[in-house]
C-alpha positions as CSV (number, residue, x, y, z in Angstrom):
1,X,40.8,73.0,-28.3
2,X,40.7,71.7,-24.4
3,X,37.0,72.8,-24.6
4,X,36.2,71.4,-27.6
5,X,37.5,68.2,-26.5
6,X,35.5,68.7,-23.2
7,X,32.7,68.8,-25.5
8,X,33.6,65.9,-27.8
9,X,34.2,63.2,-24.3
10,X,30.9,64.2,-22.5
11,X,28.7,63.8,-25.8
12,X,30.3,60.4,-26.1
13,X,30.0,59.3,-22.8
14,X,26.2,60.4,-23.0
15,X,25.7,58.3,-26.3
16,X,27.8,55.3,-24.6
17,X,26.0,55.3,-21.2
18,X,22.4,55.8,-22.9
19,X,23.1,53.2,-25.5
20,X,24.5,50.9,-22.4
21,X,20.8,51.4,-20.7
22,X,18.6,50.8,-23.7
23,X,20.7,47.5,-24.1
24,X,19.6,46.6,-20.6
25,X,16.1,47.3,-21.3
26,X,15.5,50.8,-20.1
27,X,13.2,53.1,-22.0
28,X,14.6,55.7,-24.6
29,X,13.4,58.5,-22.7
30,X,15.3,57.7,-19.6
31,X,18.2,56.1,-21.5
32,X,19.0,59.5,-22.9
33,X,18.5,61.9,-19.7
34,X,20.5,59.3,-17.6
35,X,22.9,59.0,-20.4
36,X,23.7,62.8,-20.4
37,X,23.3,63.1,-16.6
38,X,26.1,60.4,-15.9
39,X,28.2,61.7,-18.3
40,X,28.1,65.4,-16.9
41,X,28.7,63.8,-13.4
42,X,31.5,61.9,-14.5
43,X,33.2,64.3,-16.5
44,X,32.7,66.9,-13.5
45,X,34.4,64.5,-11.2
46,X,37.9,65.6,-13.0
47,X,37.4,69.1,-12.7
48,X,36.9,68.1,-8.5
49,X,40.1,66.5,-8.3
50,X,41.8,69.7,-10.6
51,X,40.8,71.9,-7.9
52,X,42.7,70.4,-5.2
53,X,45.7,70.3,-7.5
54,X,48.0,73.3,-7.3
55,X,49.2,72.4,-10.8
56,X,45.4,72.9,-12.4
57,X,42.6,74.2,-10.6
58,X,38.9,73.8,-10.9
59,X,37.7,75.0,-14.4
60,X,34.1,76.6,-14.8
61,X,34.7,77.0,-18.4
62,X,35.6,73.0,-18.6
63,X,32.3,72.3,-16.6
64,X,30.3,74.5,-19.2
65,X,31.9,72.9,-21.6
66,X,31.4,69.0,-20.1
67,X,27.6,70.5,-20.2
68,X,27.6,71.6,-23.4
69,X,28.7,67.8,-24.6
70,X,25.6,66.3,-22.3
71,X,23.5,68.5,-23.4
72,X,24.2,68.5,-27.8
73,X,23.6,64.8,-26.9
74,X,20.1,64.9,-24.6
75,X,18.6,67.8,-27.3
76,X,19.2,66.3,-30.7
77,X,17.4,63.1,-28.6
78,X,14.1,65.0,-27.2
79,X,14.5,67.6,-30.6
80,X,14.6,64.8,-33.2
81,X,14.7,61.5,-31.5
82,X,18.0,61.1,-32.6
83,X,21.2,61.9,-33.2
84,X,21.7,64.2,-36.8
85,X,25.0,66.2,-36.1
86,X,27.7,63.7,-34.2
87,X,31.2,65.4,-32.9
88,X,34.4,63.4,-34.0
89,X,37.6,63.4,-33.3
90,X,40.9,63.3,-35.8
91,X,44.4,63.1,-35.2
92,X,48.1,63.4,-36.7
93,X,51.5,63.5,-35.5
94,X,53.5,67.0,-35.6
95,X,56.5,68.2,-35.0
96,X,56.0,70.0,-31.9
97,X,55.8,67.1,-29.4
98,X,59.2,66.7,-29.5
99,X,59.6,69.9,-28.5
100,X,57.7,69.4,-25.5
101,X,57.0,65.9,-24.8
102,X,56.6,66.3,-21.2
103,X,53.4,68.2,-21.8
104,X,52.5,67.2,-25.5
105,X,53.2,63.6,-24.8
106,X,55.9,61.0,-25.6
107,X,54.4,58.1,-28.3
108,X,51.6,58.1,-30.0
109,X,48.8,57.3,-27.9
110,X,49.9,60.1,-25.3
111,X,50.2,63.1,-28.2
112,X,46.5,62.0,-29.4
113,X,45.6,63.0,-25.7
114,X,48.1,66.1,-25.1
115,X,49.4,67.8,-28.6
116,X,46.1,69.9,-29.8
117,X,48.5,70.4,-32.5
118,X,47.5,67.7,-34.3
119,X,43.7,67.3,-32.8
120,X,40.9,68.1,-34.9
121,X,37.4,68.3,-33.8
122,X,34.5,67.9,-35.8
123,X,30.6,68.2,-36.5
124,X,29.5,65.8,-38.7
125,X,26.0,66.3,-40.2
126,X,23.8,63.8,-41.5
127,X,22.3,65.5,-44.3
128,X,20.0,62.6,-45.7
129,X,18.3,63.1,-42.5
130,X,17.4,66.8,-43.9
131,X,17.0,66.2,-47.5
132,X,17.6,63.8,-49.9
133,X,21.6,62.7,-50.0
134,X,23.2,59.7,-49.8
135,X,22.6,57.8,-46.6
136,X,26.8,57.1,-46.1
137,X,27.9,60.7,-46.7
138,X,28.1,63.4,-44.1
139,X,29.2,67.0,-44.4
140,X,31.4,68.0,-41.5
141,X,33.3,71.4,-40.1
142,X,36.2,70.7,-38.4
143,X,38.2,73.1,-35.6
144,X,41.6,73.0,-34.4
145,X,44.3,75.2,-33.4
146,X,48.6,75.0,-34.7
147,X,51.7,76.1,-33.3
148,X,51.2,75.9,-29.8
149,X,53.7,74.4,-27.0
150,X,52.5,76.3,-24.1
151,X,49.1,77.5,-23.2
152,X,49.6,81.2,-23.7
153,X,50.6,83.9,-26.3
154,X,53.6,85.2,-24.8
155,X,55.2,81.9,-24.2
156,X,54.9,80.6,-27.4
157,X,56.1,83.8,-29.1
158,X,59.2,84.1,-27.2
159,X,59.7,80.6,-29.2
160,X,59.0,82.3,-32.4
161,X,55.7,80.4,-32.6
162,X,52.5,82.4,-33.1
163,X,49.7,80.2,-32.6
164,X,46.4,80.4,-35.0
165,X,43.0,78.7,-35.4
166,X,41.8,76.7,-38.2
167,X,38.3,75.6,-39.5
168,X,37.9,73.1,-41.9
169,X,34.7,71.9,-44.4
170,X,35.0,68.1,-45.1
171,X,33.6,64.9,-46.4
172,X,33.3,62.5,-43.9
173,X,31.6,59.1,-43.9
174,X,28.5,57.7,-41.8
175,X,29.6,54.0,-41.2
176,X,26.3,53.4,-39.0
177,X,24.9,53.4,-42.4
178,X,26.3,49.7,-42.9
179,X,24.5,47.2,-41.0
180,X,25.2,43.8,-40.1
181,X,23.1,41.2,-38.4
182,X,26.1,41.0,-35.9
183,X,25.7,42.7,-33.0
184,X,29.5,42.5,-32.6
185,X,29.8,44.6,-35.8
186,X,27.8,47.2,-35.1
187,X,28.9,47.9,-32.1
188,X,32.2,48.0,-33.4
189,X,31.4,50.2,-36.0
190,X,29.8,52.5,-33.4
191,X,32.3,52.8,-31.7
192,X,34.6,53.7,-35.0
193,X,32.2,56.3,-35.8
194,X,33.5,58.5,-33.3
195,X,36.4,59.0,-35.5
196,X,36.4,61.4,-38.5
197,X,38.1,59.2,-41.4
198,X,40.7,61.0,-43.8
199,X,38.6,62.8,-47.2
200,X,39.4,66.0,-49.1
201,X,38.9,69.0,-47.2
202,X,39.3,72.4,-47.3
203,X,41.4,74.5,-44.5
204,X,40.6,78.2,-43.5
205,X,43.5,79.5,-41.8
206,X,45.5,82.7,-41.5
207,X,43.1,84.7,-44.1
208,X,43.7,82.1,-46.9
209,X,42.2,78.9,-47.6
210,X,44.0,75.7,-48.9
211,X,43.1,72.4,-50.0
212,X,43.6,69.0,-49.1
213,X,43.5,65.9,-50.9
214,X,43.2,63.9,-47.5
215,X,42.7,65.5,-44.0
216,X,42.6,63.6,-41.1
């Protein structure tokens, strides 16, 4: 989950920075490749300053990861010239930041960061891009991860927890598809983009699957 979220904040970044550059006037071109660059140099910088912590430590996995982001970003560009398959990001409260809070956060805004409990990362394709589908509706697969209060196997079992992976085949919506003469709006509806809205899914975990009206 900490490397899909890796993943998820470098692509962003990219998209952010490159869209920042084009408003400025830069070419396309150069907007994306300095886009992704920026973003792998920024998201790098962290894994500097974990490596002289004694509580962390530099991460190669987290730097492949933070390149991973860039680079999903900087190929759909020079592939396509766009952007067909966007990560998001869902969350929802669970139960096991209380038992932790100190690590899986204490209020809202601090669990959406710390408890992968309740994160869900996604890839959302934009089929009409494809084939012929409705310009508003995406397909998406979702990954995330449950019952998890420390970062290893053994710690969590001797809690009675026994952490497993879930994948998830969604609906999701493509709100770029509304435009407005605003430039307000649209960057606002950018920027909520980046967030996978709740639609019925289906869940793949522990050998069975199992439906959901609304997943988020």
């Amino acid at each position: 989950m900490d490397k899909f979220g890796h993943m998820y904040s470098s692509f962003q970044i990219s998209s952010i920075g490159s869209r920042a550059l084009r408003w400025s006037g830069v070419s396309k071109k150069k907007s994306d490749l300095s886009g992704a660059i920026t973003s792998f140099a920024i998201m790098s910088s962290i894994e500097i300053l974990d490596g002289f912590s004694a509580g962390y430590g530099a991460s190669a996995t987290d730097l492949a990861a933070n390149a991973v982001g860039s680079g999903f970003f900087l190929g759909q560009n020079l592939l396509w010239n766009e952007v067909r398959i966007y990560p998001k990001y869902s969350f929802h409260q669970t139960s096991f930041a209380r038992q932790r809070p100190e690590t899986l956060g204490d209020g809202l805004l601090e669990e959406m960061i710390k408890d992968y409990n309740g994160q869900t990362i996604w890839l959302s394709v934009d089929i009409d891009k494809f084939m012929k589908f409705p310009k508003w509706l995406n397909l998406a697969v979702g990954y995330g991860a449950e019952n998890m209060i420390y970062a290893n196997d053994p710690q969590n079992k001797e809690q009675g927890l026994y952490p497993y992976r879930q994948l998830y085949l969604s609906l999701d919506f493509d709100l770029t598809a509304i435009k407005s003469r605003s430039k307000v709006v649209n960057t606002l509806i950018y920027f909520a983009n980046m967030i996978k809205l709740p639609a019925p899914a289906i869940e793949f975990s522990q050998g069975k699957p199992k439906a959901h009206l609304f997943y988020y």
